[in-house]
Chimera marker file (.cmm) of the C-alpha trace (Angstrom):
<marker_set name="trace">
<marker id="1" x="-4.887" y="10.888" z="-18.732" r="1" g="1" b="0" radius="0.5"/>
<marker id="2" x="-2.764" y="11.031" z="-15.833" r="1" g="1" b="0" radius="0.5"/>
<marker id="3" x="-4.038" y="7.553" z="-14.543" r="1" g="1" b="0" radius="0.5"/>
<marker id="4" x="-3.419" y="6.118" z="-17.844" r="1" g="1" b="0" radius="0.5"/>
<marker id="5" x="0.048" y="7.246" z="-17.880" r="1" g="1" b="0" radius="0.5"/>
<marker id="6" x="0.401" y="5.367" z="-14.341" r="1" g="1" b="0" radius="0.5"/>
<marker id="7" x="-0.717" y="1.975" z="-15.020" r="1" g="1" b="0" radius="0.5"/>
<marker id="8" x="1.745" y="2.560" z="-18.426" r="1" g="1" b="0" radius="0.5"/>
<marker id="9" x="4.309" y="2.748" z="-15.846" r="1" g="1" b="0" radius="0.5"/>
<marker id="10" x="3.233" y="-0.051" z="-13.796" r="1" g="1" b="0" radius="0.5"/>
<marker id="11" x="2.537" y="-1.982" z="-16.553" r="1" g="1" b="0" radius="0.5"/>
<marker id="12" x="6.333" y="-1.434" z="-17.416" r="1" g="1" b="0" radius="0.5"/>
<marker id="13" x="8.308" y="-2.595" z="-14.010" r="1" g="1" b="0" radius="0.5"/>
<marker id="14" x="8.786" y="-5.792" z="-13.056" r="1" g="1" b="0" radius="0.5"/>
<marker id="15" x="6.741" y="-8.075" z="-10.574" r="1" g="1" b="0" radius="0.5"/>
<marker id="16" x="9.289" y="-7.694" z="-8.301" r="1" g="1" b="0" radius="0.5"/>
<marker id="17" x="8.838" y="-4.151" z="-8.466" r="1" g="1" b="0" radius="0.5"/>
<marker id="18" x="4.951" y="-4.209" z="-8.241" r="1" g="1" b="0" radius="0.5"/>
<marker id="19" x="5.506" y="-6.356" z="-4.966" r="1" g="1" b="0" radius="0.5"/>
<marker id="20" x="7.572" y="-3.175" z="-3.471" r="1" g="1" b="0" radius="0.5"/>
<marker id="21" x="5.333" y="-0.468" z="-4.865" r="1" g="1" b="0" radius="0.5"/>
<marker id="22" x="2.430" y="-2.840" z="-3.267" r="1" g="1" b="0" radius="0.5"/>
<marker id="23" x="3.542" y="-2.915" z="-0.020" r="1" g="1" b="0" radius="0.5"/>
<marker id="24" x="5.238" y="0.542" z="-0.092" r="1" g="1" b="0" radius="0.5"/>
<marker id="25" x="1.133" y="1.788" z="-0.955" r="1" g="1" b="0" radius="0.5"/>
<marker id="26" x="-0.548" y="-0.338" z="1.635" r="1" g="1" b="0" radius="0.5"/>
<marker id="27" x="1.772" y="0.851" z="4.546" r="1" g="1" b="0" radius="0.5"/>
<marker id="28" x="0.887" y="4.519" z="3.199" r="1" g="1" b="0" radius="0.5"/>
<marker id="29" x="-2.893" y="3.107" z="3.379" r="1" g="1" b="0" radius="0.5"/>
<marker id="30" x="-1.806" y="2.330" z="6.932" r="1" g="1" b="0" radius="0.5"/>
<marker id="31" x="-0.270" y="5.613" z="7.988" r="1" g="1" b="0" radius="0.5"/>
<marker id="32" x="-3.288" y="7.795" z="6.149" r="1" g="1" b="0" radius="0.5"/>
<marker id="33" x="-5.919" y="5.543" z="8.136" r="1" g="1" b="0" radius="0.5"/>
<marker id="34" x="-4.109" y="6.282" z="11.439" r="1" g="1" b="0" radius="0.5"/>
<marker id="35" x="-3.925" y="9.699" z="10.806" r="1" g="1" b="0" radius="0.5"/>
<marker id="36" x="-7.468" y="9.805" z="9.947" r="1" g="1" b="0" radius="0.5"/>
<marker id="37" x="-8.145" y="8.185" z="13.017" r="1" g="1" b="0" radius="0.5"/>
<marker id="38" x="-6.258" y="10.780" z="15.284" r="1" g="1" b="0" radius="0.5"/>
<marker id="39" x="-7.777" y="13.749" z="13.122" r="1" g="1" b="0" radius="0.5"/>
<marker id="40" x="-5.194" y="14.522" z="11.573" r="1" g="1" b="0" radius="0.5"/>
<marker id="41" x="-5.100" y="13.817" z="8.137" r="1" g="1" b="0" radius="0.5"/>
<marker id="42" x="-6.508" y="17.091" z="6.004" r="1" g="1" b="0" radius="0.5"/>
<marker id="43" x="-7.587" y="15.484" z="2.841" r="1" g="1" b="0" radius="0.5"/>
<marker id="44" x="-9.361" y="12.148" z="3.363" r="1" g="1" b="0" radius="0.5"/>
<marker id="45" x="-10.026" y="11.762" z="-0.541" r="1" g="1" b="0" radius="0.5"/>
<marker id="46" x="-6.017" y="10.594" z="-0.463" r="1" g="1" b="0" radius="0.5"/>
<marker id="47" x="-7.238" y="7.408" z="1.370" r="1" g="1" b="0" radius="0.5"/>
<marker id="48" x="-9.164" y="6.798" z="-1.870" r="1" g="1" b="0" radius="0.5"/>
<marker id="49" x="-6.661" y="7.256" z="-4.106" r="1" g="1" b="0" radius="0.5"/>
<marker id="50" x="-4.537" y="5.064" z="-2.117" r="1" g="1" b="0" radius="0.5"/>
<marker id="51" x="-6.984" y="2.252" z="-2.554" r="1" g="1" b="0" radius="0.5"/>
<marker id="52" x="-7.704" y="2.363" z="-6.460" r="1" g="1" b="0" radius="0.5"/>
<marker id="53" x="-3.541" y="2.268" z="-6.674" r="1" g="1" b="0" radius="0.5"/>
<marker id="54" x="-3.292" y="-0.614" z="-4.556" r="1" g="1" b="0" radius="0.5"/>
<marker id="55" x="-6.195" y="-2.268" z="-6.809" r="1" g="1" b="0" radius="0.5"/>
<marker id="56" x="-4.262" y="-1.148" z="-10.198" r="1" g="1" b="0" radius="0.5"/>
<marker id="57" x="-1.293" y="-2.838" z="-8.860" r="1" g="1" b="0" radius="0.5"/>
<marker id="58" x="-2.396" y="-5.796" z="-8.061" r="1" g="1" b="0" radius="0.5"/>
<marker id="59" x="-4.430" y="-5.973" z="-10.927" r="1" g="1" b="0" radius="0.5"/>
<marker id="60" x="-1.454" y="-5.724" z="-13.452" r="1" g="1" b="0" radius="0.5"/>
<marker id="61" x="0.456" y="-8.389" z="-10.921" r="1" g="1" b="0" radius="0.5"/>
<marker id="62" x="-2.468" y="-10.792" z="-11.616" r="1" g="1" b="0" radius="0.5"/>
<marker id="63" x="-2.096" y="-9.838" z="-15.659" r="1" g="1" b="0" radius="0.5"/>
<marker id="64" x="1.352" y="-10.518" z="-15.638" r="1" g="1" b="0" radius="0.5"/>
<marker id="65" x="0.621" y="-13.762" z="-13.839" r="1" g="1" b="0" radius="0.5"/>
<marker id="66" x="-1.663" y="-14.955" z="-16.368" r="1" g="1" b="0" radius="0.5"/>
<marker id="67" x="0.516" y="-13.954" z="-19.083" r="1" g="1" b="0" radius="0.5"/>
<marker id="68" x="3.585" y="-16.003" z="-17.715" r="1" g="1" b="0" radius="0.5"/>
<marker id="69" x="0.922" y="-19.080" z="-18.293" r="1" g="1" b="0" radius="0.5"/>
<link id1="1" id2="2" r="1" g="1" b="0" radius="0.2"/>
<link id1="2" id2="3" r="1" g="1" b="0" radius="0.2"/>
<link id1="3" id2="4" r="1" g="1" b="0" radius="0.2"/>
<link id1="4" id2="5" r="1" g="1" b="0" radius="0.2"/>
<link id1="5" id2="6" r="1" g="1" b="0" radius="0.2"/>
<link id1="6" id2="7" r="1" g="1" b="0" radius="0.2"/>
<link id1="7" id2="8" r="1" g="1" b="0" radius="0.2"/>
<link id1="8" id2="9" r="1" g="1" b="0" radius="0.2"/>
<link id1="9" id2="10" r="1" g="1" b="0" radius="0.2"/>
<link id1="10" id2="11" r="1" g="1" b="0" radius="0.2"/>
<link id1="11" id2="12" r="1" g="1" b="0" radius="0.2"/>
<link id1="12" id2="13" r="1" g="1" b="0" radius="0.2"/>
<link id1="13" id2="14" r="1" g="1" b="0" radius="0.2"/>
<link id1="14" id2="15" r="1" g="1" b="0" radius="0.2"/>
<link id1="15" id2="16" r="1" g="1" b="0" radius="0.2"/>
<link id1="16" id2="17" r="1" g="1" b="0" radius="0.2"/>
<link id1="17" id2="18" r="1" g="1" b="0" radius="0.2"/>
<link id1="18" id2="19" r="1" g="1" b="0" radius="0.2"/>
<link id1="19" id2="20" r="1" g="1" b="0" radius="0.2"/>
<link id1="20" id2="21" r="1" g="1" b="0" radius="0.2"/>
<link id1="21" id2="22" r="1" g="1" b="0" radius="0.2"/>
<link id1="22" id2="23" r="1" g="1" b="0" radius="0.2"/>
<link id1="23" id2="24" r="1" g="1" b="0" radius="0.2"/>
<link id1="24" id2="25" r="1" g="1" b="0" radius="0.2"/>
<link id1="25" id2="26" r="1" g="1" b="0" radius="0.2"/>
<link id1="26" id2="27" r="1" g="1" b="0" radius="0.2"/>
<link id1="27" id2="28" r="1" g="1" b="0" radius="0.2"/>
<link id1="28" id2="29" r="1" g="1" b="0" radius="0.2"/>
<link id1="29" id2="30" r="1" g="1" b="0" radius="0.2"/>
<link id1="30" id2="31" r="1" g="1" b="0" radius="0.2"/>
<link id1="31" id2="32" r="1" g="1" b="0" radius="0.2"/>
<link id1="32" id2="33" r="1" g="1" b="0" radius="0.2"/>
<link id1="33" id2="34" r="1" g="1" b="0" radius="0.2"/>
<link id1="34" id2="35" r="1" g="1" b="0" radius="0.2"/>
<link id1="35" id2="36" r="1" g="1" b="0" radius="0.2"/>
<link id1="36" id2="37" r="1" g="1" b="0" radius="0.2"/>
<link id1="37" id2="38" r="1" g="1" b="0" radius="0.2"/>
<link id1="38" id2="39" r="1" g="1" b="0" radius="0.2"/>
<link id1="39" id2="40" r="1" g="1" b="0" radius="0.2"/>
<link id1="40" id2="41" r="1" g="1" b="0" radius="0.2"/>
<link id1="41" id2="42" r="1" g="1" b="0" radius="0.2"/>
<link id1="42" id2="43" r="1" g="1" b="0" radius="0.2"/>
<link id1="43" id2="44" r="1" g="1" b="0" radius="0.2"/>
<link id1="44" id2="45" r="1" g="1" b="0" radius="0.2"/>
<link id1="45" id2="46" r="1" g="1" b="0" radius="0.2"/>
<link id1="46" id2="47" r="1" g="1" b="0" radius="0.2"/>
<link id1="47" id2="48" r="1" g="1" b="0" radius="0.2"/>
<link id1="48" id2="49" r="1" g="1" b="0" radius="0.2"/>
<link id1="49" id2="50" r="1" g="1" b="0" radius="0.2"/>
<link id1="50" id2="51" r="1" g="1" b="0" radius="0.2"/>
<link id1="51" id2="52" r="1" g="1" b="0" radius="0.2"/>
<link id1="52" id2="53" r="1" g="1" b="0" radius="0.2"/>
<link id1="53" id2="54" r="1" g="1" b="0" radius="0.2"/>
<link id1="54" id2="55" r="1" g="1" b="0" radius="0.2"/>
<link id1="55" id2="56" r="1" g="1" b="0" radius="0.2"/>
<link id1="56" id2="57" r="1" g="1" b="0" radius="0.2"/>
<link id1="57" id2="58" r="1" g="1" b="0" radius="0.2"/>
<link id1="58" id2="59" r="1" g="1" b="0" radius="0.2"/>
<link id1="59" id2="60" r="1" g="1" b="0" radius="0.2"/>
<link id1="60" id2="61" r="1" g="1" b="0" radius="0.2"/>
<link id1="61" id2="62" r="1" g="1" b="0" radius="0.2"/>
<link id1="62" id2="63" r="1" g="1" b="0" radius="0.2"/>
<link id1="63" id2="64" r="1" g="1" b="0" radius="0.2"/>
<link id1="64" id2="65" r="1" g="1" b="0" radius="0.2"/>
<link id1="65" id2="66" r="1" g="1" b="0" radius="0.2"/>
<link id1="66" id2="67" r="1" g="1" b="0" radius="0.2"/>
<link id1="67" id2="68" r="1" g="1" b="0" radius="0.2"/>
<link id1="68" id2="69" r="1" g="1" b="0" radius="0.2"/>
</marker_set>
């Protein structure tokens, strides 16, 4: 439920927005893998979760794209 609610919300902001969000979760992709790789990063399953955003956003950037054709 709570994922659905988040892709609601992505699905609601503009691409402009997505592109922020986008690069806003990649460089906290960047900053958990570094952590990771110094040991110290606590809960690795946040990488993960990090990921499937960054997939759900760009997903609904490449629906909005199609939908502007």
């Amino acid at each position: 439920m709570k994922i659905k609610a988040y892709v609601e919300g992505l699905k609601a902001k503009s691409v402009t927005e997505l592109n922020e969000e986008l690069v806003a979760a990649k460089k906290e992709l960047f900053n958990l893998r570094f952590q990771n790789a110094t040991n110290q990063l606590e809960n690795t399953s946040r990488i993960k979760d990090v990921r499937k955003n960054i997939a759900r956003i760009q997903t609904v950037i490449a629906e909005k794209a199609n939908a502007a054709q």
